[in-house]
C-alpha positions, -999 to 999 in steps of 0.1 A, spaced: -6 542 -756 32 547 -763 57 550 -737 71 583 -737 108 589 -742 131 605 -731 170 611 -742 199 612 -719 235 629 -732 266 625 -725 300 609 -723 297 569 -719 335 555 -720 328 527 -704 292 531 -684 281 564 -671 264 560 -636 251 598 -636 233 590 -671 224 551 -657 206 564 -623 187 590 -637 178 565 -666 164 537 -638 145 564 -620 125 576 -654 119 542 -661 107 533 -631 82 564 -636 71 546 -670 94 568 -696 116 549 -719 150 562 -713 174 561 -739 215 564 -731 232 582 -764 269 583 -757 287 617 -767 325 614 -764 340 633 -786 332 667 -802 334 648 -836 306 627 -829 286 660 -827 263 651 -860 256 613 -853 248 621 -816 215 648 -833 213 618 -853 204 592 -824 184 620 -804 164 631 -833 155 588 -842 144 589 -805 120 614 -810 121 623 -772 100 645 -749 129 653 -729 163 658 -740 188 656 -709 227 665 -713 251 663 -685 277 689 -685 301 681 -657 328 706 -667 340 741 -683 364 712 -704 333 703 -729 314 726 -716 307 744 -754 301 712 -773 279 696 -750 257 727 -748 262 733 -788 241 701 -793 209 716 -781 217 746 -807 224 722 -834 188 697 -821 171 730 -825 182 742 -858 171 701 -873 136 712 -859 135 698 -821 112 714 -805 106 695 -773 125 707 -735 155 703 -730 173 703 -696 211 703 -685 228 690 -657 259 682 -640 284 705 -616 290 729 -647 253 734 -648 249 734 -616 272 767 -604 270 783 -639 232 779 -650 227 816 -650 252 818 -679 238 793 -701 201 805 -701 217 833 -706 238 824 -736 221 796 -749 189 798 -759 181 765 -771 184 756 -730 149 750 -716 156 746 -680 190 736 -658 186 703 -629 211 715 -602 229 687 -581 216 656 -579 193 651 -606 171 618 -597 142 636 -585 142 671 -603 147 661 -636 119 634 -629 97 666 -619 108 678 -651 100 650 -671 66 644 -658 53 680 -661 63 680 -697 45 645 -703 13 660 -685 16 688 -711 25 716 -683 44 745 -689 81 739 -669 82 764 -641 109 769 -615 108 734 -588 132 725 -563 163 721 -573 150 729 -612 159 763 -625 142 778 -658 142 813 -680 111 836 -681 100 868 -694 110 886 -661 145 866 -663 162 833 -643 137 819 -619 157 795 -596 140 770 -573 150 765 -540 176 739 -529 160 700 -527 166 676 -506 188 651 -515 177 615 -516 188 586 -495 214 567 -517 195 532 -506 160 546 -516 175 551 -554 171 526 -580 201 506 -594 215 519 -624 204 510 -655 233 482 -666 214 477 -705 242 460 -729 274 444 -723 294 451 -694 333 469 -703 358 437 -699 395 443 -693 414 414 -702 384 393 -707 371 401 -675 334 417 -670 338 448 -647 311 475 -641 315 508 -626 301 513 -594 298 540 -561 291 529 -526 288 571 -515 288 606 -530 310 632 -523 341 633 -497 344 642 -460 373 665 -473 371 700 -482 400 710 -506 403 741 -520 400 731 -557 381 701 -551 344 705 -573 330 674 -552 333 694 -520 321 726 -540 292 705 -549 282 692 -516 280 726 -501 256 744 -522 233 719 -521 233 726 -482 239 690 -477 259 667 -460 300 664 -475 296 623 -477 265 602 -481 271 565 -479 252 533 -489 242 505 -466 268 474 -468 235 455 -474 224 478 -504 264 478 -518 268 440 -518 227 434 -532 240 458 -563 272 435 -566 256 401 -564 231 418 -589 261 425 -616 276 391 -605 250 371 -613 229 384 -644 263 399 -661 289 381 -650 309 407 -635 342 401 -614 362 438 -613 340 460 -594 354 500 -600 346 521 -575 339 555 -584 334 571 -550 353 601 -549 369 591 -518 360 553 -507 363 562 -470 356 582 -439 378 602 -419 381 576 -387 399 545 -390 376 528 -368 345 533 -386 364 526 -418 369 487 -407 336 485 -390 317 490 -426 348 473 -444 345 443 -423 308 441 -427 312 439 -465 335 414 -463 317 394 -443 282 399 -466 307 390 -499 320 358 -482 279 351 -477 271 353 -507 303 331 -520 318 365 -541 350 357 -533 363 358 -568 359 390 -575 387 424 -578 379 457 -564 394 492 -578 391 526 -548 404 559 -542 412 575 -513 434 602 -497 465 592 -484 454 593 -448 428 570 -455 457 545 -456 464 520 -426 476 484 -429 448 468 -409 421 484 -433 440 477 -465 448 441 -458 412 435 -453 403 452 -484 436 433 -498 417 397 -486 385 407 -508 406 414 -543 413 449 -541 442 454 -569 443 490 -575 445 517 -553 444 559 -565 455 578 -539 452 613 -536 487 624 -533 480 661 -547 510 676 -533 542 670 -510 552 705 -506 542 721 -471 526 755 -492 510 733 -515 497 715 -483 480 750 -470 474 764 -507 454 739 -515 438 729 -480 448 694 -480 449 686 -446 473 663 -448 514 660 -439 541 650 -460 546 620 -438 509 610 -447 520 608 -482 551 586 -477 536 566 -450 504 556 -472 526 547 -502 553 523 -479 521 505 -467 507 498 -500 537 493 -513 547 466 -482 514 451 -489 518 446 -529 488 461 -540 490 484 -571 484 521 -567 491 553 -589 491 590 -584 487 621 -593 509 655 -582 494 694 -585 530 704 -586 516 738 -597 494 758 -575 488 798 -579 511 802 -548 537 773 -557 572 784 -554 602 770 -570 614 751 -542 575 735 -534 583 724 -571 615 709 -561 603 693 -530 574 677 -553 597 672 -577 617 651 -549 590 627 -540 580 622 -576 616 605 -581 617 585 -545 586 568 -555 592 565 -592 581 527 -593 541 542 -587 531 553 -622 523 589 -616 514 617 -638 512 655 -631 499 687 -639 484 718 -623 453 728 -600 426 739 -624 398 767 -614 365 746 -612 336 764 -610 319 768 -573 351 762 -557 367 785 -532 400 780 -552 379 802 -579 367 826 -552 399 830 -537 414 840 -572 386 860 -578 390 883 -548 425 883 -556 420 900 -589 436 872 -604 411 851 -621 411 849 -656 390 839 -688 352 833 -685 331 808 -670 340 786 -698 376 781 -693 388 798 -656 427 806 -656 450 816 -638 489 827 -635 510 816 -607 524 844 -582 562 834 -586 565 844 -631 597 816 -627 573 790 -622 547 804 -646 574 801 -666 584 765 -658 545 756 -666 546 770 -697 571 749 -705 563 716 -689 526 721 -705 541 724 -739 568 695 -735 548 671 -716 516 677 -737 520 643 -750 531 628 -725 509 638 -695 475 650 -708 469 622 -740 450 593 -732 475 573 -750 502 593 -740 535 577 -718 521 580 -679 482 568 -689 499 536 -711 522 531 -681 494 535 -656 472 514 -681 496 482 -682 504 482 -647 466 479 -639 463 452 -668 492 433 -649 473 436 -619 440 420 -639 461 394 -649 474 385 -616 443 383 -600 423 364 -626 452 346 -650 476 334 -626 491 310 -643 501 337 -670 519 358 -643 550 357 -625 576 380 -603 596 384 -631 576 396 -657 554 415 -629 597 434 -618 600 442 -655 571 464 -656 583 478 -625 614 485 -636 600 506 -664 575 521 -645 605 534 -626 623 546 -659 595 563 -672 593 582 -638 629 592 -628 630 604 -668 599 629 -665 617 640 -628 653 641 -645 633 663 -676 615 687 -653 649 693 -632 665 706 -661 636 728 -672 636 746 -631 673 749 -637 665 765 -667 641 789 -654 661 795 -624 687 811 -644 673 821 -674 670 866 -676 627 865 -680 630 888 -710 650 865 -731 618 852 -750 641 836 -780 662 817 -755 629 804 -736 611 797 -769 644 775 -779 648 756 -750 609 751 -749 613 732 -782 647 712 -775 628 701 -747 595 688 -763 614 677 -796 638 654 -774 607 643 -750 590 630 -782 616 610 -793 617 594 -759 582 592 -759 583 570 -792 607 549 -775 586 542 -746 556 532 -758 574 512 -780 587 490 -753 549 487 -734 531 479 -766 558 453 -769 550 445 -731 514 441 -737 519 418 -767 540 398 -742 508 402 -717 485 389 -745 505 358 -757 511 352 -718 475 351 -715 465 330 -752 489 305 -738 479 301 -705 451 321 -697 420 304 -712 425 279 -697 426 293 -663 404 320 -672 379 292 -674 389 272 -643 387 302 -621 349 315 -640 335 283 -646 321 285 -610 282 286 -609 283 299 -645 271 272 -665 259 294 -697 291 309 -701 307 279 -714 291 281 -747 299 323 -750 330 335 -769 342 367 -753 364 392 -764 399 396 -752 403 432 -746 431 453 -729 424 481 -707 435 502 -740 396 486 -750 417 474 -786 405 436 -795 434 412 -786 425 379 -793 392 354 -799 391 332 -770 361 311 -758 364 328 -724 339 338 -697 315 364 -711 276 368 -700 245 379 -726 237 409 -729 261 554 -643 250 589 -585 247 621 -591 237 642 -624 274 646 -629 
C-alpha cells in the first residue's frame, strides 16, 4: 500500500525548522512528507509544479506574516484552478490571529492550524487519510455552512517529547563550514509591545518561554555533528535566555559541560538575546564553547521608545551589554526601531546618538511594524489610528516632522537598509564571515585584516548617522506644506546615498575576495587539520566553498559530509 503524502510550503533559505518538525512528526505517523521551498513570489508556477508531481493528500503552507501573506495564500488559488482537489491547511502567526479573514477570502483554504502545528495539523492529516470529513479540532479551525467553526485552544507539547527535525539533504555551509539551524526554546520571557512572539504565546494560553532539556539540546547537536558534519550551530530561539542570571549559567554550564563530554569542542555557536541578558560571567562561558556571533536586541535607546514599545529595559542596559561584548571580542550586530508611532524628534536624535557611539557594531534600522495579535495593533486600533487591512497594517507617527523624516529615510535608505544585498546586510554578512574564518581558518586571519573590517564597519555606520542628521535637520526646518522642496531634498538624498552605496560594496566585495584568497591560500589546509578529527570519510569529499552571500567561491577538497519549532 503506498505511503501517503503530504506537501509542506514555504520559504527554505537555508533549512526551515517550522516546515522540518512538522515534516518528522508526519513521518513518524507513516506520511511521506515532502519540503517544497517557496521564496520568492517568482517561483509561484514551479512551486504548483513540485506540489502537483507530489500528488499529496495534504497540502500545508506556512504563512508567518502580512509581508507574503497574498502570495503564499495565492498558491492554493492557483493548485486549485490546475485541478487540486485534495485539503489544504495554513499555518503560521499570520494564520494564526487572521484565520477568520482567509476562509473568508480565500476559498481554496480548507482549514487553518493555529500555533503550534505538530499535533493539529497531524489530526488534520490523519482524518483526511481515513477519508473523514475535516471538522473543527483543537487548535484546528475550518469553514462550514453555518460559517468559521474554531476549535478550542490545544495544549502545547513538551519541546523534548517532539521529534528532531527532519535535516534531509545537505546542510547550508558558510565558508566551507556545515552549519544547521537550530532552537533550544520557543518564545521569549519578554512581552514587547510589537513583538509577534509574545503575541503568539499569549493566545495560545501558554506559557511566554518553553525550554529544551540540556540533555535533549546537546543529543540534537551530537546528532548533526556526527551524520552531517556540522560545526556552526545557529540558534533560532527568539531570545536564547531567561530573565535571571543565575539560572542562565546553571543551564549554560550544564551544556558546556555535556559538549566537552561528548568531545564537541570544535564547534561555533550563533544566539540572540536582549541586551539585559548580557553579563560577562555568562558570555565568557558561552565565549569558551565557540559562540562568535551575538544579535542583540537593542530596539531603541530613547527613554519613550523605552515605554512605547514596552521594552523593559534602560539605556544603560544597552551600552552596558555592548562594552561587554565588545571587551570580550565576540561579534555582535543590531538593530534600532528609531521610529515608533509616539517617537519624537529628539527620541530620534538620542537613537540617532548611540547609533554613531557604537558605529563599529554593524547595525541597520527601520521602524516598529503592526504585526497582527500584538497589543502594538490593538493600541493603534483603539487609537483610531490603524491603517490598511489585515494584509498590510500601517500606521502614521503622532509628531508629522518625524513622519516626515520616515518618509524620507524609507525612500533614501531603501537600498541600503531593507535589500538583502544592500550596504548594512553585506556589512553585517562579512563581519560574520570574518568571524567563521577566525574560528575555523585561523591561519588565514589576523588583527589586521580583522581592524580593517572594523574600520569600515565604522564608516558605513557614522555615514548612515551623518545622512540621517541632515535629513532631521531638514525636517526640523523645513515649512510642512513645501511638498516640492521635500520631494527635492528626498531625491538629492537617495541619488547621493546610491552613489555611496556603489562605493561601498565595492570595497567589501573587494574585502571578501581578499577573505577568499586568504582562505585558498591557507585555509584548506587548516580547514582540514582542524576537521579531520574523527571524520575519516570526509577526506575523500570535495566541498564547496561558499560565503555567507551562499555565491560558489572556490573548489577545495575541504570538509563536507554526504548527504525547521513552531508552525511559523
Amino acid at each position: 500500500m503506498p505511503v501517503p503524502s503530504v506537501a509542506l510550503v514555504g520559504a527554505e533559505y537555508e533549512e526551515n525548522l517550522s516546515l522540518r518538525y512538522l515534516a518528522s512528526a508526519l513521518e513518524r505517523a507513516g506520511f511521506s512528507a515532502a519540503v517544497v521551498p517557496f521564496n520568492r513570489a517568482e517561483d509561484l508556477p514551479t512551486v504548483v509544479e513540485a506540489v502537483l508531481h507530489v500528488d499529496p493528500l495534504v497540502v500545508g503552507i506556512s504563512v508567518p506574516f502580512q509581508l507574503r501573506a497574498v502570495e503564499l495564500l495565492d498558491l492554493g488559488t492557483r493548485l486549485r484552478e490546475r485541478g487540486y482537489a485534495g485539503h489544504i491547511c495554513i499555518g503560521g502567526h499570520f494564520a494564526t490571529f487572521e484565520y477568520e479573514n482567509v476562509l473568508r477570502d480565500f476559498p481554496a483554504i480548507d482549514s487553518v492550524v493555529r500555533h503550534e502545528g505538530e499535533e493539529p495539523f497531524l489530526k488534520v492529516c490523519e482524518l483526511v487519510r481515513q477519508g473523514v470529513r475535516v471538522t473543527a479540532q483543537p487548535g484546528v479551525v475550518v469553514r462550514t455552512s453555518n460559517g468559521i467553526d474554531c476549535g478550542e485552544a490545544h495544549r502545547l507539547p513538551r519541546l523534548d517529547d517532539l521529534p528532531f527535525p527532519d535535516r534531509r539533504g545537505r546542510p547550508h555551509d558558510i565558508l566551507g563550514v556545515p552549519c544547521s539551524p537550530i532552537v533550544a526554546s520557543r518564545g521569549c520571557y519578554a512581552d514587547c509591545s510589537f513583538c509577534c512572539i509574545y503575541a503568539y504565546s499569549e493566545n495560545a494560553r501558554a506559557p511566554r518561554y518553553r525550554r529544551r532539556s540540556p540533555e535533549s539540546i546537546v543529543a540534537e547537536m551530537k546528532q548533526e555533528y556526527e551524520r552531517r558534519g556540522v560545526r556552526l550551530f545557529v540558534f533560532h530561539d527568539d531570545n536564547f535566555f531567561l530573565l535571571t542570571a543565575t539560572v542562565n549559567l546553571k543551564r549554560y554550564d550544564c551544556i558546556t559541560g555535556l559538549l566537552h563530554q561528548e568531545g564537541m569542542d570544535d564547534i561555533a555557536l550563533v544566539i540572540k538575546c536582549r541586551p539585559n541578558d548580557v553579563t560577562r560571567e555568562l558570555f565568557e562561558l558561552l565565549k569558551s564553547i565557540g559562540l562568535i556571533r551575538a544579535y542583540v536586541g537593542i530596539e531603541t535607546n530613547s527613554e519613550e521608545g523605552i515605554i512605547s514599545l514596552n521594552r523593559r529595559i534602560t539605556p544603560d542596559d544597552n551600552r552596558r551589554a555592548l562594552q561587554i561584548i565588545r571587551e570580550l571580542d565576540i561579534y555582535c550586530s543590531f538593530n534600532v526601531l528609531i521610529f515608533d508611532p509616539e517617537a519624537t524628534l529628539e527620541g530620534v536624535e538620542c537613537n540617532l546618538d548611540f547609533m554613531d557611539d557604537h558605529a563599529d557594531v554593524p547595525f541597520n534600522f527601520c521602524r516598529a511594524e503592526v504585526y497582527a495579535g500584538t497589543p502594538l495593533k490593538s493600541i493603534l486600533e483603539a487609537q483610531g489610528r490603524l491603517e490598511g487591512s489585515y494584509l498590510a497594517w500601517n500606521y502614521e507617527m503622532r509628531d508629522p516632522r518625524v513622519e516626515l523624516l520616515f518618509r524620507i529615510a524609507v525612500t533614501a535608505f531603501q537600498g541600503r537598509n531593507f535589500k538583502s544585498d544592500g550596504v548594512h546586510n553585506l556589512n553585517m554578512g562579512v563581519r560574520f564571515d570574518n568571524e567563521v574564518m577566525r574560528r575555523f581558518y585561523p591561519s588565514a586571519w589576523d588583527e589586521r585584516w580583522h581592524d580593517r573590517l572594523v574600520a569600515l564597519s565604522r564608516e558605513i555606520g557614522r555615514d548612515s548617522v551623518q545622512r540621517m542628521r541632515g535629513a532631521l535637520a531638514f525636517v526640523q526646518q523645513v515649512d510642512l506644506s513645501d511638498r516640492l522642496g521635500v520631494k527635492r531634498f528626498a531625491l538629492t538624498m537617495s541619488c547621493e546615498l546610491a552613489r555611496a552605496d556603489l562605493a561601498f560594496i565595492a570595497r567589501i566585495k573587494a574585502l571578501r575576495r581578499e577573505m577568499e584568497q586568504r582562505i585558498r591560500c591557507q585555509g584548506a589546509t587548516a580547514a582540514r587539520r582542524h576537521f579531520g578529527h574523527g571524520m575519516p570519510t570526509w577526506a575523500a569529499e570535495t566541498a564547496r566553498l561558499v560565503s555567507s552571500t551562499g555565491r560558489e567561491i572556490a573548489a577545495e577538497p575541504l570538509p563536507n559530509p554526504s548527504r525547521q519549532t513552531r508552525w511559523s
